[in-house]
C-alpha positions in Angstrom: -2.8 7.1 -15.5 -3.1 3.7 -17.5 -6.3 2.1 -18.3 -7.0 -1.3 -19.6 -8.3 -0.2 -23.0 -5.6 2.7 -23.1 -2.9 4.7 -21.8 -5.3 7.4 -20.4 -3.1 10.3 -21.2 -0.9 8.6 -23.7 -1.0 8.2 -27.3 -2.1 4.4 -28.7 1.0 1.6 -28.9 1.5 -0.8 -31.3 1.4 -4.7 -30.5 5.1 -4.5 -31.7 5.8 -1.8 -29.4 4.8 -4.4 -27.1 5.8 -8.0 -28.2 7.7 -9.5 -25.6 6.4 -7.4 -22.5 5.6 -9.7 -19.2 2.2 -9.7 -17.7 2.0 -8.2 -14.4 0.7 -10.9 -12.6 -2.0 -10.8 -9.5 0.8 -12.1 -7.1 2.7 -9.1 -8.3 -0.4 -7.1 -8.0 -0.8 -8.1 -4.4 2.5 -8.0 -3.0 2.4 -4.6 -2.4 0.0 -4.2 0.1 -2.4 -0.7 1.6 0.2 1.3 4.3 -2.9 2.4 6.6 -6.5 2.9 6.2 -7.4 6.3 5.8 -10.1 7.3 2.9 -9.1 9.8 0.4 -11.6 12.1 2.5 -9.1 11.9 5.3 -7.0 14.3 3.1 -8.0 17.7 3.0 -6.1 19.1 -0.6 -7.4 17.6 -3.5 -6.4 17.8 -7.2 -6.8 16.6 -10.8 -4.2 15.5 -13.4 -5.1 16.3 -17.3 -4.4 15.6 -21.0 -6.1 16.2 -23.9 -8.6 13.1 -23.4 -10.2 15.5 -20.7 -11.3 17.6 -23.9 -14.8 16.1 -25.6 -14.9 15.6 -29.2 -16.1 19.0 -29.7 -13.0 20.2 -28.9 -14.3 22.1 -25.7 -11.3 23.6 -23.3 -11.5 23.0 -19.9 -12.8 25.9 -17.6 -9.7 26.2 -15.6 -10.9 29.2 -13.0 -14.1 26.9 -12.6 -11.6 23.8 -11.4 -9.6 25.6 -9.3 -12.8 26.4 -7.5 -12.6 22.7 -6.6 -8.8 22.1 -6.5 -5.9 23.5 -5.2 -3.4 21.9 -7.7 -3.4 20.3 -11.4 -0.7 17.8 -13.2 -0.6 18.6 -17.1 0.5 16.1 -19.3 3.4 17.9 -21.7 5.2 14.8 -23.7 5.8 11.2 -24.5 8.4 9.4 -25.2 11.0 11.9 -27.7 8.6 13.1 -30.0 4.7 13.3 -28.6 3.8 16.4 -27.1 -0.1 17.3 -25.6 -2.2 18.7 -28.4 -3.8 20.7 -25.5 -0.9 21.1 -22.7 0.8 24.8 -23.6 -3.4 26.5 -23.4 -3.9 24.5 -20.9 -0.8 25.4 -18.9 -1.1 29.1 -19.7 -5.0 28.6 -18.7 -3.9 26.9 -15.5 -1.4 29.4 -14.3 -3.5 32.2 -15.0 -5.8 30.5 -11.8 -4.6 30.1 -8.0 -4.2 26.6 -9.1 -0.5 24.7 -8.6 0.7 23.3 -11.1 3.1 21.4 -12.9 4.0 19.2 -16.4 4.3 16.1 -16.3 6.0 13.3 -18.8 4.8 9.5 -19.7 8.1 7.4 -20.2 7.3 5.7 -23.1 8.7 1.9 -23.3 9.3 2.3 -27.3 12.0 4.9 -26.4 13.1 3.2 -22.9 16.4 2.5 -24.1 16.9 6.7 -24.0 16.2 8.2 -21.3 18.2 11.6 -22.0 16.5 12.0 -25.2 13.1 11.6 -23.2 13.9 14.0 -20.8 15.5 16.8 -23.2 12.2 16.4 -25.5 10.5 16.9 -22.3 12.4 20.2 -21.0 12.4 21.7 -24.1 8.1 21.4 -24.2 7.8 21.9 -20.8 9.8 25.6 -21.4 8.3 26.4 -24.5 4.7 26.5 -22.6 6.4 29.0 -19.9 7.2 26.6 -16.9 10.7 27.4 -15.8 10.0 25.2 -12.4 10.9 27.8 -10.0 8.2 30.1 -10.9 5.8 30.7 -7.7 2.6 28.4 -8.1 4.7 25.5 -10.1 5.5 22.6 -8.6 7.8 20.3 -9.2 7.7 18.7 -12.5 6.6 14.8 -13.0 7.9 10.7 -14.5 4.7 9.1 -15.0 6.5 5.5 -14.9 3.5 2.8 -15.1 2.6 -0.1 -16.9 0.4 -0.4 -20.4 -2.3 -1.8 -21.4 -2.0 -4.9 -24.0 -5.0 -7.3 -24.8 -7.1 -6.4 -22.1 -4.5 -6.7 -19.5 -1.9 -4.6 -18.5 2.0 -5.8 -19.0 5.3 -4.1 -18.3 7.2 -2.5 -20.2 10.1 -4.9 -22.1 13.1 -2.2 -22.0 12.1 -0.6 -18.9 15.5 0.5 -17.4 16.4 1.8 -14.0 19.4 3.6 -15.4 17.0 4.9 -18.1 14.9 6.3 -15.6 18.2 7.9 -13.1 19.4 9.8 -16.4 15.7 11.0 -16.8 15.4 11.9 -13.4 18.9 13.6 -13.2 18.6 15.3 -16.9 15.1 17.4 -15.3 16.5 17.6 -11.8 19.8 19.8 -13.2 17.5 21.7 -16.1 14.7 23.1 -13.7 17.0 23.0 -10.3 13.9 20.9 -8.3 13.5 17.4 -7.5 11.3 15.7 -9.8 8.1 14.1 -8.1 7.5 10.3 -9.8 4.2 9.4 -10.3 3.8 5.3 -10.4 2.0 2.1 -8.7 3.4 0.3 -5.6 2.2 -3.1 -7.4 4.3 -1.5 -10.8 7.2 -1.5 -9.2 7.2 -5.1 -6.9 5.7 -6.6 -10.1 7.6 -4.9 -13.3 10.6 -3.7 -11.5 11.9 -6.4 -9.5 10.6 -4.9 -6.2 13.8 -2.4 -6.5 12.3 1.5 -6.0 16.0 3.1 -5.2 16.0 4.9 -8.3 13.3 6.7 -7.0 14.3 7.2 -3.8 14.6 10.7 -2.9 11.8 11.8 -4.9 8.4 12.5 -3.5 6.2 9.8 -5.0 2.7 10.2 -6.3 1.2 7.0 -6.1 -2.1 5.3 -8.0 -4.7 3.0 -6.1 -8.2 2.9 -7.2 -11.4 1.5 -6.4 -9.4 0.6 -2.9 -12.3 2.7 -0.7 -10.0 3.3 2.4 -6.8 1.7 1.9 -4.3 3.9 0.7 -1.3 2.6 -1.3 1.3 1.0 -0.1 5.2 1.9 0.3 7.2 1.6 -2.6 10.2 -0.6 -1.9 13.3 1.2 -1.3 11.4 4.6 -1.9 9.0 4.8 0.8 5.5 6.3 1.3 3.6 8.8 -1.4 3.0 12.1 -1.1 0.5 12.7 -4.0 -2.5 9.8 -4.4 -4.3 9.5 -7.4 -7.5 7.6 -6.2 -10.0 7.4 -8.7 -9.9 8.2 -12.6 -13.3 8.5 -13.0 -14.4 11.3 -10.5 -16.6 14.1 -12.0 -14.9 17.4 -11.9 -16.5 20.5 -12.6 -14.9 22.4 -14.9 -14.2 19.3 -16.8 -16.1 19.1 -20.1 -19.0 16.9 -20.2 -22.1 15.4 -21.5 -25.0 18.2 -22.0 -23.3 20.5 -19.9 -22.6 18.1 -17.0 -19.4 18.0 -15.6 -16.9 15.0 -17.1 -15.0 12.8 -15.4 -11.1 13.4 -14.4 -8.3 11.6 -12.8 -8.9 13.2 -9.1 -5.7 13.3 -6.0 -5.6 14.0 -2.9 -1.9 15.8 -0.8 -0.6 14.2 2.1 -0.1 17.3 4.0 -1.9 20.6 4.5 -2.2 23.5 2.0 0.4 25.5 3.3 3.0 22.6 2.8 2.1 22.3 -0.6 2.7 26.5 -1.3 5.6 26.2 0.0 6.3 23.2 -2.2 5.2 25.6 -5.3 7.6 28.3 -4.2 5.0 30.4 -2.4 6.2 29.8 1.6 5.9 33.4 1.8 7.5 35.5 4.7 7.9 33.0 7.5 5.6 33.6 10.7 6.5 31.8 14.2 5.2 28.7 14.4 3.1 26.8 17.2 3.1 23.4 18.2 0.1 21.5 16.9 -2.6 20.2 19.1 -2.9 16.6 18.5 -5.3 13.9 20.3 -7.4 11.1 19.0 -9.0 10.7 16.2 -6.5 12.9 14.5 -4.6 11.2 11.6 -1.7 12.3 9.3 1.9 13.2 9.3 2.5 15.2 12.8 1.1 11.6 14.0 3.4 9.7 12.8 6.0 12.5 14.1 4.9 11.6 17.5 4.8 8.2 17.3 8.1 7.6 16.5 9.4 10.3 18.7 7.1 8.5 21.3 9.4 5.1 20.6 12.5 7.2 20.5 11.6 8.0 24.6 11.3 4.6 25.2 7.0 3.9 24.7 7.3 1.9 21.8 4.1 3.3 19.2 3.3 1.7 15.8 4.2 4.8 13.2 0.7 4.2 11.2 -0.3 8.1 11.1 -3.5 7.4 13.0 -4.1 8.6 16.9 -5.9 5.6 18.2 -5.6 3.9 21.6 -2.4 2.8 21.5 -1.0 6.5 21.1 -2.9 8.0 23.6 -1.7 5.3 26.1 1.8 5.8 24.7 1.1 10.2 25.0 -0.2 9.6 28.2 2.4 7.2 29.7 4.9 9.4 28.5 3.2 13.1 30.0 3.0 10.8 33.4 6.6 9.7 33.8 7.5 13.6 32.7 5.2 15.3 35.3 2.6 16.4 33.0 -1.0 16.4 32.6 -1.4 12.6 31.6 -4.7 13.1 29.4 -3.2 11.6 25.9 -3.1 15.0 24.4 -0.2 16.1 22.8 -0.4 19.6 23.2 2.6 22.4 23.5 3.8 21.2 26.6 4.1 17.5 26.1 6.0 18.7 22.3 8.4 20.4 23.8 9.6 17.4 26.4 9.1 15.0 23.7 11.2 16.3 21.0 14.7 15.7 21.1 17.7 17.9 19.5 19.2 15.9 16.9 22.8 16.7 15.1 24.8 14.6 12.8 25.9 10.7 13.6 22.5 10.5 15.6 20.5 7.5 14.5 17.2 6.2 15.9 12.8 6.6 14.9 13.5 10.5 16.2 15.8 11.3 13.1 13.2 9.1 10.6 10.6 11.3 11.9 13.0 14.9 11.3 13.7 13.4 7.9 10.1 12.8 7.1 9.3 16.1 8.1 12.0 17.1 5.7 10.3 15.5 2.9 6.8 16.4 3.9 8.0 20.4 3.6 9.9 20.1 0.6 13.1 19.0 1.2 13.5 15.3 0.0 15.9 12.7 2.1 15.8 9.4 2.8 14.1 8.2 6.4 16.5 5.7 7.1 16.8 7.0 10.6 20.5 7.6 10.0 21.3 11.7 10.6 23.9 11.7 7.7 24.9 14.7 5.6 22.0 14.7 3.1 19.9 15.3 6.2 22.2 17.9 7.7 22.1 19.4 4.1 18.1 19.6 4.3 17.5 20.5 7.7 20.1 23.7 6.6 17.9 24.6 3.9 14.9 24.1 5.8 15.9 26.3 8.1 16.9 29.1 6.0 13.6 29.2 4.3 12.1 29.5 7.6 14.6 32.4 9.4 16.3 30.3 11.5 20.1 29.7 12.2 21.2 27.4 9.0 23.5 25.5 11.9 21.8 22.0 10.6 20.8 20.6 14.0 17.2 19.9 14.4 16.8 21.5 17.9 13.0 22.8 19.6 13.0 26.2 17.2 13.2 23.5 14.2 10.8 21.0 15.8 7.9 23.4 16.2 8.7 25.0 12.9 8.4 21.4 11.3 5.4 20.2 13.2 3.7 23.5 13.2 4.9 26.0 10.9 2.5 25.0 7.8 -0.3 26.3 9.4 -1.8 29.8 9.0 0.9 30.2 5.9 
């Protein structure tokens, strides 16, 4: 949300604010590479994250009911630092939630005050409440850290007093005031070049990352945090709804889901009563979670697949190979039948690519957990909850009921 003349959606820093600060360098820059190759197209659910720099000079609001024509979900920015709060972020939010439009707050951690994180986060809380967010409320999503570096002479530099225990209060402080994991909204290259490489204090949290101008290379993991959720991939896309010159429509930050519409409801409290699921019909060409859900469970059976989201030759071969040695069909479809010989019941104590793809599934519905492909009690915890919100018996074992629900069960919601 940085640019190099400004902090988009920030107020102006002083050069003192900033003395000291360490250039992110290119090497930085580069060293955290694309994680596949799908185009922001590939992605069906798009949004938009504002701030009052998406109002012109004139003051104009933005026509929410005319951008949720376009969107299914908006980031507001609420606060910065302990003290700056959004001019235009309680109308907007009231505007916002008065549309079918998610939404949620969303709060730059600002590096004068990085030395307080609680302070931050109360300042936050308080601004984010005081527009009518609660974070429970159905159609709110989880609230955001924008973490990122500034802008300083034309380049951009990290923050001096960045802190990762800073950032953990933050993170906590919100978690235990709205009762929701916070989502954290940053750069792959941010964190290899201004944090040391070291993402565990974000690890947990779903992670809305930036890459622009990249055309189809998405961003890449986040170390020791692991692949985003949200992606913003342009801040220059022309919104309507968006004020503009002469009536045209301006230009907004613009995001895409990874994951359907459904998924993201239930994300913003609106699963609704839970229907049965079906398995998904999946063959190539087809791109996205559930196919990186049967690659890995496609390696767990012993026909080793690369885990890139993207049904190309090598997972047909792999489907097929699989169908053959199982009696099936072997046309490199992965259709009901073949799901339900290739999923395997999973309890705690197992380990292996089967539980990284449950725990993914986890996160991709909700339910944050580390994919370390270790079936601990944080995933035993989340596959419980999972499967109350979905009717099933809360006995924490990820058997064929909890498969197809987590493979399936987003569609038609």
């Amino acid at each position: 949300m940085s640019s190099p003349a400004r902090i988009r959606r920030g107020t102006r820093l002083s050069a003192a604010a900033l003395a000291g600060a360490c250039l992110v360098s290119g090497a930085a820059l580069a060293g955290a590479g694309p994680s596949a190759a799908a185009p922001p197209d590939a992605y069906e659910v798009k949004g938009v994250d504002t701030s009052h720099h998406n109002h012109d000079a004139t003051g104009r609001a933005i026509d929410w009911e005319r951008v949720a024509r376009h969107n299914a979900f908006a980031f507001l920015k609420a606060t910065q630092g302990t003290a700056y709060a959004d001019p235009w972020f309680a109308r907007d939010f009231k505007a916002a939630s008065a549309t079918s439009l998610l939404r949620a707050p969303y709060h730059f951690f600002d590096p004068r005050s990085a030395r307080d994180g609680a302070a931050q986060a109360d300042h936050f809380v308080r601004t984010a409440r005081a527009a009518g967010y609660s974070g429970t409320r159905a159609g709110e999503l989880p609230p955001v850290l924008d973490v990122e570096s500034v802008p300083a002479g034309g380049r951009e530099v990290c923050p001096r007093d960045l802190r990762a225990d800073q950032l953990r209060i933050f993170l906590q402080r919100v978690k235990s005031a709205f009762e929701v994991t916070p989502i954290v909204y940053t750069r792959a290259s941010f964190v290899a070049g201004c944090m040391g490489g070291k993402g565990e204090v974000f690890r947990g949290h779903p992670l809305w990352l930036a890459r622009y101008r990249s055309g189809a290379k998405e961003p890449g993991n986040v170390p020791g945090a692991g692949a985003w959720t949200f992606w913003q991939y342009t801040e220059t896309e022309r919104v309507p709804g968006i004020p503009g010159r002469d009536g045209a429509a301006g230009t907004a930050d613009r995001n895409v889901y990874r994951g359907t519409l459904a998924r993201l409801r239930a994300l913003a409290h609106l699963g609704g009563v839970p229907r049965p699921a079906s398995w998904p019909a999946l063959k190539a060409g087809r791109r996205g979670a559930e196919v990186t859900t049967v690659q890995l469970l496609l390696t767990a059976r012993g026909h080793a697949t690369a885990a890139d989201g993207v049904f190309g030759a090598g997972t047909r071969a792999g489907a097929a190979a699989f169908q053959k040695a199982h009696g099936l069909a072997a046309d490199g479809i992965v259709g009901p039948a073949t799901w339900t010989r290739l999923v395997l019941t999973l309890k705690a104590g197992d380990r292996g690519p089967a539980v990284t793809a449950v725990q993914r599934q986890l996160a991709d519905h909700g339910h944050p957990v580390g994919a370390d492909g270790v079936f601990g009690t944080a995933t035993e915890a989340a596959v419980k909850a999972f499967q109350r919100a979905r009717g099933l018996g809360a006995d924490g074992i990820a058997g064929p009921a909890t498969w197809r629900e987590l493979v399936g069960g987003g569609r038609g919601r």
